[in-house]
N, C-alpha and C positions, 0 to 999 in steps of 0.2 A: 504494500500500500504506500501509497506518494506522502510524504511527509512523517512515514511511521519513525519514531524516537528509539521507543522499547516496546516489545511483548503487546504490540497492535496499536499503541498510542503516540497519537500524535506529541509534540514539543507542548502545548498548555494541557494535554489535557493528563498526561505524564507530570507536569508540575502538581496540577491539583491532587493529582493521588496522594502526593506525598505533604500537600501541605495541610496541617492536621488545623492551624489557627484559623484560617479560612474555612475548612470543612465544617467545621464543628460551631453550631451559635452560643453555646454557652461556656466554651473554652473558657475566659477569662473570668466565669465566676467558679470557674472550676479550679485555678492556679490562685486565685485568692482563697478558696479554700484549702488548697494544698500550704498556703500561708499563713493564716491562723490556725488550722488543728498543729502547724508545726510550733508555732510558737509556743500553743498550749501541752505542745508534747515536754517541749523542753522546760515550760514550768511545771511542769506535773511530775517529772522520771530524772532519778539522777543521773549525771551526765558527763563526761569529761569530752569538753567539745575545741575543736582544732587542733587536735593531735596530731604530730605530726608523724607521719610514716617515712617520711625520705627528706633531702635537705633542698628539692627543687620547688619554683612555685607550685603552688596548688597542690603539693603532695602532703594532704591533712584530712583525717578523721572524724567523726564525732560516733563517742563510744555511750551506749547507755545500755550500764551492767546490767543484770537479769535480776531480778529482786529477793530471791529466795539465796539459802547458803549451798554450798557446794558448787564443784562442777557443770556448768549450763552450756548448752548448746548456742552456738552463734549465727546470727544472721547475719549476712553481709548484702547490702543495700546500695546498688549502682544507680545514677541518678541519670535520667534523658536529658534531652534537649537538643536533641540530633548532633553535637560534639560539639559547639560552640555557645550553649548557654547555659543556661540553668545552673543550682549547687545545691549539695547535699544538704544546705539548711530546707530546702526546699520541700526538702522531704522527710524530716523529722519523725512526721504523723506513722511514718513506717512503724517507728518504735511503740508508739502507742495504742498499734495493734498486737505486736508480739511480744513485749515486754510480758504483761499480764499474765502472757499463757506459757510465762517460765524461760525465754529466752534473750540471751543478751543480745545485741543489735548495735553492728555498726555501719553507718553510712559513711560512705568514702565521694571526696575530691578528684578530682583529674586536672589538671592544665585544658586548655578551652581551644579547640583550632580557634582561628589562624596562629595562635602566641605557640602552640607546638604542631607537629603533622601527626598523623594517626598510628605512625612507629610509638612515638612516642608515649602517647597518650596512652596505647596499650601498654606499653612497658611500666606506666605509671598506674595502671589498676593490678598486675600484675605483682607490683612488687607492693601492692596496700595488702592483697592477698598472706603474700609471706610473712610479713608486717605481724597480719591477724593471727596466723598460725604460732609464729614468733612469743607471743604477748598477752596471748589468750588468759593465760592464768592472773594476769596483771591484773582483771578485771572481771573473776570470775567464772570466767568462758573455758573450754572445755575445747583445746585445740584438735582431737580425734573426732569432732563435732561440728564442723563448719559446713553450711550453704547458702546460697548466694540464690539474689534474686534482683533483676533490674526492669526498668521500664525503657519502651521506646530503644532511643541508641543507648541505654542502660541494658535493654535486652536483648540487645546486637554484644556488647562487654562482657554479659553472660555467657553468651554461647562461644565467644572467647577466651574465657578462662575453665567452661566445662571441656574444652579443644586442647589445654595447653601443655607441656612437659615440663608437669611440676620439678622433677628430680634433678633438671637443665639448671634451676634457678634455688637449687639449696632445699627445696620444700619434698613432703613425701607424694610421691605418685597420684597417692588420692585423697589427698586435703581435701577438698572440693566432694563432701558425702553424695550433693543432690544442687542442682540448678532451675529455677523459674524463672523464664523469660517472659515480659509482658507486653503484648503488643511488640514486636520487636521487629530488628530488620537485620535478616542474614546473607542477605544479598545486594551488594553495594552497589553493583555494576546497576540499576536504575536510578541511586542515588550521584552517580557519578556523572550519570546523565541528565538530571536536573538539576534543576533554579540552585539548589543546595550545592552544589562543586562551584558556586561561586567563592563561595568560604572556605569549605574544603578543600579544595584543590587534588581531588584526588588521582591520582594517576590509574592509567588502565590495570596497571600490574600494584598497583595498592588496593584498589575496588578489592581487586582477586585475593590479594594476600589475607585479605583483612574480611573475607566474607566466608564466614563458618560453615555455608553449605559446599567452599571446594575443600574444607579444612576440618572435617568429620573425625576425633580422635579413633584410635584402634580400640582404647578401654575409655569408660568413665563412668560417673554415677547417674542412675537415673535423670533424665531434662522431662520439666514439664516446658508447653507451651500454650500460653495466654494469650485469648485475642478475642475480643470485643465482638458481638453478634453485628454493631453497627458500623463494625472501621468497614474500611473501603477495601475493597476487591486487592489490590498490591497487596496488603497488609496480612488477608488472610494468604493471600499465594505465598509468602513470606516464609509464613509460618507453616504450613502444610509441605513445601520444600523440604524445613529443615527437616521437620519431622519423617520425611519418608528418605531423606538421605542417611539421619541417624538409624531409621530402622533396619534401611537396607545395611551397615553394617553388624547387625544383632545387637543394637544397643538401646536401652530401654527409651523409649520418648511418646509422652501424651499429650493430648492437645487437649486443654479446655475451651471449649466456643461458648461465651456468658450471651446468652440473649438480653437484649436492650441494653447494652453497654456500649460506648466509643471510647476514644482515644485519652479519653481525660477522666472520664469515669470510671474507668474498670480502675482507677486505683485507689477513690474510694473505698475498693472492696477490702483493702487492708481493716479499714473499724469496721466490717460487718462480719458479726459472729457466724451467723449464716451464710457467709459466701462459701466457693465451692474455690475459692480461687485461696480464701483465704486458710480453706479448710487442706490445701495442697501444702501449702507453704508450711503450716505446723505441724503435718505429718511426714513432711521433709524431714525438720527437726527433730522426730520422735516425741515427739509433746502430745498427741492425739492419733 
């Protein structure tokens, strides 16, 4: 077809897919809410916040221990924003979903493109990873206990570190128990093609390197994957990719599809008891 970009769509109609702030009409009362419940998380739950994991910008933590004594299982909390916005204050409200139900929770920083390229920025969730393993006890946490769970290009970093050889970078094989990606994007070669590689700059052979469905590990822990009844058509292909590249190498991976959720809501589903998304995340944990 005359004009086709990617995968049947034309140059806008390929941008729309991917732009979630335009698709969505209530987006921005939706990030003010991800703004006040975080505020109210951080006054409600103890917390030791900008911790730093490495000595470059933007390589900082915020840790909020588990409540109970002993050994607790860790969350680790990668933040969207398609790689150049958002920060883990953003998302606080994480913790004040799983604290409660017994788990320590910490949300990690990255450096922002354009101020690093996407080597980097992986090398910087990566080594917040080792960090966590590291330090676990510092704060309660139970480093034979760790999983990870992101949104958006948060859940493109998940399936980046449920991909990676831990043992390369000092850490054990299978640090990383279990992974939940949410709404996430495993194939970069459309983002590389739209309005986004403005900022990114990504190259044809960084798209690749850097997109988990060419880069399926040989072992790893079970991946869930999250995606919203209402995202957009890319969003779920996204996600059904990964999922049938991880199966095709016998590796465990589910899909959750939430009816009447999009791109900003399904992470609400952190405070509801009842979600099915939330109910994934704590039985990652062993908590439920």
């Amino acid at each position: 077809m005359a004009g086709t970009v990617f995968g049947g769509y034309d140059q806008k109609a390929l941008d729309r897919e991917y732009n979630n702030r335009e698709k969505v009409a209530d987006a921005g009362a939706w990030l003010a809410r991800y703004a006040s419940d975080s505020a109210a998380a951080r006054a409600e739950l103890a917390c030791r916040l900008d911790v730093a994991y490495g000595d470059r910008p933007g390589e900082t933590l915020d840790v909020f221990p588990a409540p109970g004594a002993g050994p607790a299982p860790v969350h680790v909390f990668v933040h969207g924003g398609y790689w150049h916005r958002m920060d883990k204050r953003d998302f606080s409200f994480v913790a004040r979903g799983l604290v409660p139900a017994g788990a320590a929770v910490c949300t990690i920083n990255y450096a922002l493109i354009p101020t690093v390229d996407m080597d980097e920025l992986v090398r910087q969730c990566r080594a917040a990873i080792v960090w966590v393993h590291a330090n676990a006890a510092s704060f309660g946490g139970d480093p034979d206990r760790i999983t990870v769970s992101g949104h958006s290009a948060g859940g493109h970093l998940v399936a980046v570190l449920m991909s990676t050889d831990w043992t390369a970078l000092g850490a054990p094989a299978d640090v990383l128990k279990a992974g939940c990606g949410i709404s996430g994007l495993y194939d970069l070669e459309p983002i590389r093609l739209c309005y986004l590689n403005e900022i990114l700059g990504l190259s044809p052979e960084a798209a690749r390197r850097h997109s988990p469905v060419h880069g399926v590990p040989a072992r790893a822990g079970p991946l869930s994957l999250a995606v919203g009844g209402l995202e957009g058509r890319e969003y779920h292909r996204q996600t059904d990719d990964l999922a049938a590249a991880w199966r095709a190498r016998g590796l465990v991976c589910d899909v959750l599809d939430l009816p009447g959720l999009h791109h900003f809501s399904i992470m609400g589903e952190f405070l509801n008891p009842a979600s099915p998304l939330r109910h994934a995340i704590v039985r990652q944990l062993g908590l439920g």
